[in-house]
PATORLO-979949 format. One line per 10 residues: number of its first residue (from 0); their letters; for each residue x, y, z of N, C-alpha, C. Coordinates in steps of 0.02 Angstrom, whole numbers. Each point is the difference from the previous one (the first is absolute). Example, Ala and Ser with C-alpha at 12.3 -4.5 7.8 and 13.67 -1.06 7.14 Angstrom:
BEGIN
0 = as = 660/-284/390/-45/59/0/45/60/0 ~ -18/53/-36/42/59/3/-39/55/37
REM end
This chain:
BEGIN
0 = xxxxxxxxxx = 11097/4683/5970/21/10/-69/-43/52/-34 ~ 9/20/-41/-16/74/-41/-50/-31/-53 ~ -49/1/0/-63/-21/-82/-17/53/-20 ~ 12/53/-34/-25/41/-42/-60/-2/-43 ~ -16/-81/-11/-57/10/-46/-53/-22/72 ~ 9/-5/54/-62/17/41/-18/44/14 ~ 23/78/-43/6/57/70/-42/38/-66 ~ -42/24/17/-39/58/-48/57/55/-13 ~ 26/15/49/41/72/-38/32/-20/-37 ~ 29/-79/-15/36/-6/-55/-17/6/-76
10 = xxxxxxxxxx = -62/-34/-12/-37/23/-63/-19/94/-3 ~ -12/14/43/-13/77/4/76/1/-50 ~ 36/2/47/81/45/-38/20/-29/-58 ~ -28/-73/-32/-11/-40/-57/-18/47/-49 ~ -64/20/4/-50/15/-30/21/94/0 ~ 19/14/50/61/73/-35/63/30/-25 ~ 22/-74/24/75/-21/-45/-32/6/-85 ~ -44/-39/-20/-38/12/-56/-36/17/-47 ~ -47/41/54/-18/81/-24/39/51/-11 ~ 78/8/14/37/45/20/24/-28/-81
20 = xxxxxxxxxx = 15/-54/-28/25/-11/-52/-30/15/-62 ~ -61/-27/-4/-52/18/-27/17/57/-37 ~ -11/44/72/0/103/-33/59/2/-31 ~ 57/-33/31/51/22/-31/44/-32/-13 ~ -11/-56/-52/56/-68/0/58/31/-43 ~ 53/-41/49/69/-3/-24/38/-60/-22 ~ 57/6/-16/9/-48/-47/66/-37/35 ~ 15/11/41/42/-31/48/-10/-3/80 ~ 28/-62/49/-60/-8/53/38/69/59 ~ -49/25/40/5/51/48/59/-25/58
30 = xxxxxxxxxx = -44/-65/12/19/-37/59/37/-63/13 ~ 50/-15/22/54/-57/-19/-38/-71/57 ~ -32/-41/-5/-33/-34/36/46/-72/-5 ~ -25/-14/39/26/-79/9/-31/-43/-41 ~ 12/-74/-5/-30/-55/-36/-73/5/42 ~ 19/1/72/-76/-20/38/-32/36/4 ~ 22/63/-5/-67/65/-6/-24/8/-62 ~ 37/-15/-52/-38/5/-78/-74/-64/4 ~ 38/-78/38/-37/-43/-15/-86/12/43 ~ 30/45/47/-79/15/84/-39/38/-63
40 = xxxxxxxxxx = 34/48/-21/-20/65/-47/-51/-25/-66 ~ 44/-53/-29/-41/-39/-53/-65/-19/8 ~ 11/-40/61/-56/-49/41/-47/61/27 ~ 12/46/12/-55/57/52/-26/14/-84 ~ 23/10/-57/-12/52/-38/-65/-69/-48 ~ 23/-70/21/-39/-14/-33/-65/-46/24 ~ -1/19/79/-51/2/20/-53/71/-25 ~ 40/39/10/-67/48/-33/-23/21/-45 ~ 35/-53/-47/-20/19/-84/-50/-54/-2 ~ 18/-71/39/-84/-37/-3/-43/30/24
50 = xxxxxxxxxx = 1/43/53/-55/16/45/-38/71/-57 ~ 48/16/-22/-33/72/-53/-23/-30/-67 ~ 26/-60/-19/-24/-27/-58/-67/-66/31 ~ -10/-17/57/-57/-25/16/-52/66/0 ~ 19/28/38/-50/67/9/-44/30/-62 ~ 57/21/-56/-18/20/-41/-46/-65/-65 ~ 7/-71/22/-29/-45/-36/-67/-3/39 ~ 1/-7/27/-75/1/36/-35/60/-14 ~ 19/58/5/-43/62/-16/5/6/-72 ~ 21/-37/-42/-23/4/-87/-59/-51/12
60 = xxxxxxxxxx = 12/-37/43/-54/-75/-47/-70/43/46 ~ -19/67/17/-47/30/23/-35/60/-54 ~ 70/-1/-47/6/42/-68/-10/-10/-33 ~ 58/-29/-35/-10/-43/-74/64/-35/21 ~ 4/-65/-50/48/-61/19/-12/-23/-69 ~ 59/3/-34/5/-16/-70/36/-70/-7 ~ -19/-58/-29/19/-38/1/64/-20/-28 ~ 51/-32/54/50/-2/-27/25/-61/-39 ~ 20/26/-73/-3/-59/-44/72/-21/-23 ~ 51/29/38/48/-59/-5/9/-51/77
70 = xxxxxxxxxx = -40/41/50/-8/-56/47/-16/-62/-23 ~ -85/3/-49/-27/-32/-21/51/-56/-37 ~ 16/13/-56/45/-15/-36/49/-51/16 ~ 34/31/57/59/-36/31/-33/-82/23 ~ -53/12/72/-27/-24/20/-22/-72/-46 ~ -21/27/-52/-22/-67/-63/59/-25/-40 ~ 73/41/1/6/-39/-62/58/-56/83 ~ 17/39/61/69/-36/51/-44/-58/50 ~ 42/-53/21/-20/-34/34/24/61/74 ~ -26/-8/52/17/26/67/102/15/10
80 = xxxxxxxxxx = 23/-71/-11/64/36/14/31/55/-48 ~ -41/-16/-56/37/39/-68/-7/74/15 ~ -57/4/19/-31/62/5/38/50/74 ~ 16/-26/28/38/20/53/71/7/-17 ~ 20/-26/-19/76/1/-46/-15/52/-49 ~ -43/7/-45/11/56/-50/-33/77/12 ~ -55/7/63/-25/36/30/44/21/29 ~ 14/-32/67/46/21/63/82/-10/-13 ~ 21/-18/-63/89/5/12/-3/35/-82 ~ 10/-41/-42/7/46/-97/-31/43/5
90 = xxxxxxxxxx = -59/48/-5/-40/60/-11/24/30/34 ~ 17/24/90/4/41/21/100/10/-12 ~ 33/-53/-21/70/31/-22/1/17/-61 ~ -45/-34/-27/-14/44/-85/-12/89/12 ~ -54/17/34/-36/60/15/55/45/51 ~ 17/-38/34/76/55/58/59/18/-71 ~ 13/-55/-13/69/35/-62/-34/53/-61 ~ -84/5/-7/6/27/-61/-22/69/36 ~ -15/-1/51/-31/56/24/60/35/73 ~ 16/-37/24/49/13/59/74/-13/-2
100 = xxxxxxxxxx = 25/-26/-23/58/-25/-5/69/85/-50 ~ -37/18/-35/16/69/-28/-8/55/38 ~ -24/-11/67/4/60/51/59/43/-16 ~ 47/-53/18/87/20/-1/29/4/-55 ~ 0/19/-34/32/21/-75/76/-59/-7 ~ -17/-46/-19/76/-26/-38/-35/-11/-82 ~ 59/-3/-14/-13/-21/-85/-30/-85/1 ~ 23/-21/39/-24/-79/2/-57/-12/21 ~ -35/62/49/-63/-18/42/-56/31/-51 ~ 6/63/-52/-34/22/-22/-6/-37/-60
110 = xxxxxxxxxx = 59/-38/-43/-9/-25/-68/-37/-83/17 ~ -22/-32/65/-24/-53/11/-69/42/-1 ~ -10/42/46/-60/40/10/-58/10/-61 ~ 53/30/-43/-27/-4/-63/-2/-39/-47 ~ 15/-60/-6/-19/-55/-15/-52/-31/28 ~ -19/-7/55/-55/-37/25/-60/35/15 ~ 24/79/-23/-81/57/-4/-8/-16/-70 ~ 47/-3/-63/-14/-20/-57/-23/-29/-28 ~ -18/-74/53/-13/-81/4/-73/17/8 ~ 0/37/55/-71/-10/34/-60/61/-64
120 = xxxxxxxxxx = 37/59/-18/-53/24/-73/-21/-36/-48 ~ 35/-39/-5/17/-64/-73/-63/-37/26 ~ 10/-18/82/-39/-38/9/-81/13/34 ~ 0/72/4/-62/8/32/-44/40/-51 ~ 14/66/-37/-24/20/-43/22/-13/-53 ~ 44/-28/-34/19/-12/-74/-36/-76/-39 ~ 13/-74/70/-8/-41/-24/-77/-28/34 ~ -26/52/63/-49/-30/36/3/-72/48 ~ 48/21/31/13/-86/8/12/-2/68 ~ 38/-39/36/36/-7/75/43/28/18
130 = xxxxxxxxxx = 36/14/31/75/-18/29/36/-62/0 ~ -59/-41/42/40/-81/21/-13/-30/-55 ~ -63/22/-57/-21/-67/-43/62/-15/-86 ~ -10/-63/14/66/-12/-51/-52/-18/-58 ~ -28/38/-39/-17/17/-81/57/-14/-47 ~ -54/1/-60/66/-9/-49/22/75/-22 ~ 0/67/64/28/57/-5/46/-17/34 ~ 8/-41/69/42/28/40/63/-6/1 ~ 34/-58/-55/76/9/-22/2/82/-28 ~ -40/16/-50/26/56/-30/-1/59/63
140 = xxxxxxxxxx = -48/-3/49/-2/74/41/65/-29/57 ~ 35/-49/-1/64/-17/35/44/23/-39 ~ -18/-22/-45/82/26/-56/13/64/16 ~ -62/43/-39/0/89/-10/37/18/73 ~ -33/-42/64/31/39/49/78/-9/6 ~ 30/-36/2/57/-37/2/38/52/-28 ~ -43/20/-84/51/11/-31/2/64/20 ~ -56/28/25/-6/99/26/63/-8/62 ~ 8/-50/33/55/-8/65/46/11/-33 ~ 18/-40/-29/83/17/-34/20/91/-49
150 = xxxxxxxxxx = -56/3/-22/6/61/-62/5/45/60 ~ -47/-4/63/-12/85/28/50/-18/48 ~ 46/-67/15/60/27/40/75/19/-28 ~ -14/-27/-64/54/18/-22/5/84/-2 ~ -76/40/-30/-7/40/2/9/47/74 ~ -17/-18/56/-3/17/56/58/20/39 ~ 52/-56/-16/77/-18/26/44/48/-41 ~ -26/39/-66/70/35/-8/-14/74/60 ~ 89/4/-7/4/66/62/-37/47/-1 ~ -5/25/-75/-44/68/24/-83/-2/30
160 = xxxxxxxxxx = -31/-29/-27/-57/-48/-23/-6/-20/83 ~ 54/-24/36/-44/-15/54/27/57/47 ~ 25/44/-20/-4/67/36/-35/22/38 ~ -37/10/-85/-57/33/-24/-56/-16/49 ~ -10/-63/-6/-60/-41/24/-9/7/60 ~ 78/-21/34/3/5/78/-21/76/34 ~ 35/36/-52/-37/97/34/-79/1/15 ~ -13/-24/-80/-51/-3/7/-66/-25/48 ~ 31/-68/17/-33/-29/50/7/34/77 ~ 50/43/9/19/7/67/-56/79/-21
170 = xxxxxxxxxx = 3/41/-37/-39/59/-7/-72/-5/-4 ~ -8/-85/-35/-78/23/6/-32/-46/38 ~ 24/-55/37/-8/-30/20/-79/-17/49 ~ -22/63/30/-62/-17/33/-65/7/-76 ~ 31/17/-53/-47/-7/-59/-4/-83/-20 ~ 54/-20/-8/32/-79/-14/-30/-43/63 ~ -5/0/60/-55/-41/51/-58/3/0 ~ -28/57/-26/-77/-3/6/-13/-16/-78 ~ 28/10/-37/-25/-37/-82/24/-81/23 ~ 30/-21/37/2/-92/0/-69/-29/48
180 = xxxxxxxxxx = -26/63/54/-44/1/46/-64/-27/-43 ~ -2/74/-38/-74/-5/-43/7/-41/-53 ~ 51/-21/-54/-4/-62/-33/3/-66/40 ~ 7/-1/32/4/-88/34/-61/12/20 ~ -37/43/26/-68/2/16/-45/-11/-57 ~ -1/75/-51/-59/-6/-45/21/-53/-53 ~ 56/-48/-12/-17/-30/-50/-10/-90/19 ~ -13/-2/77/-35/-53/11/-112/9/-12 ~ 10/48/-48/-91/17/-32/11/-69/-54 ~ 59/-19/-1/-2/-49/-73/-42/-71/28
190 = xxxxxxxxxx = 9/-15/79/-35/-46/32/-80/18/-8 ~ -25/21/-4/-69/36/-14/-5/-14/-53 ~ -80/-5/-33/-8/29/-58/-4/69/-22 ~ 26/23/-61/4/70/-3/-72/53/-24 ~ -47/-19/38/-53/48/-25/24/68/39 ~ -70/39/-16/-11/71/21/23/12/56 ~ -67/-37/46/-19/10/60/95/-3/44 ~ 36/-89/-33/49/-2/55/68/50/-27 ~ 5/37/-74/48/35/6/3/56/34 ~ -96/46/14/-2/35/1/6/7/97
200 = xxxxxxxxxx = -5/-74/39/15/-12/50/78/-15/17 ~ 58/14/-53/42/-38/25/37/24/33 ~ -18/53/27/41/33/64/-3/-22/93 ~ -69/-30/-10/-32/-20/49/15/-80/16 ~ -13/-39/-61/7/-66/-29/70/-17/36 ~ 52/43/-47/71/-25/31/33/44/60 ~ -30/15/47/10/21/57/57/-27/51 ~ -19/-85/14/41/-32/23/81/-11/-20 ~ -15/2/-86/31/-19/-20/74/71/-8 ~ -50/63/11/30/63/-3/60/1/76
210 = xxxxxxxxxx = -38/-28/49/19/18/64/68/-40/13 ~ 3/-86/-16/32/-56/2/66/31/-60 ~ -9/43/-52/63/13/-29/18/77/63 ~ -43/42/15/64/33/33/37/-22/62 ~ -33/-48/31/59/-35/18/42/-36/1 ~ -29/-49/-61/48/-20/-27/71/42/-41 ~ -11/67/-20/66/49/-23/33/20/68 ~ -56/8/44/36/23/53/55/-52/37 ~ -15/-78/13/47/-35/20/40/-30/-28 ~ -11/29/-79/82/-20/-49/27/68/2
220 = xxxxxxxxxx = -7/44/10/47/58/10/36/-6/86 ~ -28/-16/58/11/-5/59/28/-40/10 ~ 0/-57/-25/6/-74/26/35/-27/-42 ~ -14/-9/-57/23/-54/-65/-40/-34/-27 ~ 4/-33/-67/-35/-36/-67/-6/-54/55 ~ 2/-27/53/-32/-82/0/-57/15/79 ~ 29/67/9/-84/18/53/-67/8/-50 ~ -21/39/-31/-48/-5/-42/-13/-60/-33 ~ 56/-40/7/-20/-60/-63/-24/-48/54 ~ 13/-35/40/-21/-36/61/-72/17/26
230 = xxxxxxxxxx = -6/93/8/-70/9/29/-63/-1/-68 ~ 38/6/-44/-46/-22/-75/-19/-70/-11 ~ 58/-32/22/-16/-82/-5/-43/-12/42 ~ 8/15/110/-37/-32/18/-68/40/-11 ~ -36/70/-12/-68/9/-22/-30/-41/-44 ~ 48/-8/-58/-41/-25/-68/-14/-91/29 ~ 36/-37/63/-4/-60/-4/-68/-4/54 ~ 5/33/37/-53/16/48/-54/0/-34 ~ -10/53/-38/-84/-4/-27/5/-46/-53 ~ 47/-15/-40/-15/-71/-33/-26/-64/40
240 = xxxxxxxx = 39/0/77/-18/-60/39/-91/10/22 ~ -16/71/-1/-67/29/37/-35/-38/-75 ~ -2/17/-51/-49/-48/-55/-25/-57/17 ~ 56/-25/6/-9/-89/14/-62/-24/78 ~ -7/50/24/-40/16/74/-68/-23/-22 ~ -42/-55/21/-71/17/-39/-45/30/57 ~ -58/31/-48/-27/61/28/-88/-15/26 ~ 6/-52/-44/-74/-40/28/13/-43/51
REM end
């Protein structure tokens, strides 16, 4: 039988299938693949985003290693299953639709999109607060979004309007992947505290986090919205499960 993820040349051609995108992402897939080659593809692609995001965690904590304070956070306010449920399944489909899910230009994918990027300003620089935590903000930063869903699809859905949008997206499109790249990256600095030292690090800081979105754009443009969302779930449940590990 054929294992692809035992064979080194397969991550090789992984790993230039994805550099090749990188330089020059497009906005529709090259290659017509099967269910089982997307799923080998997923699985190869997200073995080496642990292995580059272990790599690169170990050579910060030799640097600097800024403490992460919604780990913290989480950790104190969830019992173990909670925390795995809102870590490893809600956050990372929260974070794929506001950041990935608008790859593909529909009026429906972008006016959710922007609702739940709306949610998350409200909620990270406006109100200082969580994502998951239910304050007596977080009806109102649900509402606002809700209501940005409905206003920007109505807006989105008339004909010309999504023309417009759709040209647009197809013309500028490798500008439109790397701005979801570097925001899903630099604005996990909100997990940090925001001094000097870590803004003036946050290129370095969110590294992992830089690398894990381009492939994550890369296997919702290749593949589809529930490859990225699956290899988002199982990372984020993994190192949630690695916490619970004791170290003494």
């Amino acid at each position: 039988m054929n294992y692809p993820l035992l064979k080194p040349k397969y991550y090789l051609s992984l790993i230039k299938d994805l550099l090749n995108f990188i330089r020059c992402p497009y906005s529709n897939p090259l290659k017509v693949k099967t269910v089982k080659q997307k799923v080998y593809d997923t699985i190869g692609l997200f073995f080496i985003k642990i292995c580059f995001s272990i790599s690169i965690a170990s050579l910060l904590q030799f640097i600097y290693e800024p403490e992460n304070l919604t780990s913290i956070n989480m950790l104190e306010r969830f019992s173990p299953f909670v925390l795995v449920l809102v870590a490893g399944v809600i956050l990372p489909v929260y974070e794929e639709i506001t950041f990935r899910l608008s790859l593909k230009f529909k009026p429906t994918y972008l006016a959710v999109t922007s609702g739940t990027f709306i949610y998350y300003i409200l909620t990270k620089a406006v109100f200082k607060s969580r994502i998951s935590l239910v304050d007596e903000t977080f009806l109102f930063r649900v509402l606002i979004g809700i209501l940005f869903i409905i206003i920007t699809y109505i807006i989105f859905s008339r004909e010309k309007v999504k023309k417009l949008i759709d040209r647009f997206w197809k013309d500028n499109f490798k500008f439109i992947y790397y701005l979801s790249c570097v925001s899903f990256a630099w604005l996990h600095i909100f997990n940090f505290e925001l001094s000097m030292v870590n803004l003036l690090l946050l290129p370095i800081i969110t590294l992992p986090q830089l690398f894990s979105a381009t492939i994550a754009g890369y296997t919702r443009i290749a593949f589809g919205f529930k490859y990225p969302l699956f290899t988002h779930m199982a990372t984020n449940i993994l190192f949630t499960l690695l916490t619970f590990i004791p170290l003494d």
